[in-house]
C-alpha angles and dihedrals in degrees: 000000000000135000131234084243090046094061096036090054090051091062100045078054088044082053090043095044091048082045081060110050102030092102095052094041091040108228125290121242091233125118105175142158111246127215119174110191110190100193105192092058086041095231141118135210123184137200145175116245106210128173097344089314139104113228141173099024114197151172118255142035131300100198080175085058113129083215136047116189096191118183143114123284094254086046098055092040090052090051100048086051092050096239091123135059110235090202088047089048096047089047089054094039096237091123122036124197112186107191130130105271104259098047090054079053090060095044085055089073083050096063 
């Protein structure tokens, strides 16, 4: 099972891995409000997506957040690392985005 730094530190590599690859990717026209709700620690960090990149990441909820990333701590780990399939994860159900529908067709050139 995973921990609350475990978590914390897959999406500083999630930031460090979208740094990385921004020039190559050019950068994505999205400046959104993140919330990541891991259910099963019962804990919450948020963020702000700007420009193809994942800043001020931070302890705690954004209930105002235009998106919520909502999954357990193994599940979020796996799909940072790339060891799970987010449409695979939305489809089951192991992973939820909740997002307004343009904005979820812009985070698939994220990922």
């Amino acid at each position: 099972m995973a921990t609350v730094d475990e978590c914390r530190q897959a999406l500083h590599d999630l930031a460090a891995k979208l740094a990385a690859n921004a020039e190559a990717r050019g950068r994505l026209d999205l400046d959104r409000t993140l919330a990541c709700r891991v259910t099963d620690l019962d804990t919450a960090f948020h963020a702000r997506i700007s420009g193809g990149l994942l800043v001020d990441i931070a302890d705690g909820d954004d209930p105002k957040a235009k998106i919520a990333l909502i999954a357990g701590g193994d599940d979020l780990i796996a799909l940072i690392q790339g060891k799970l399939d987010v449409t695979r994860a939305i489809a089951s159900r192991q992973v939820t985005v909740k997002a307004n529908p343009f904005d979820l067709l812009k985070l698939r050139k994220l990922l």
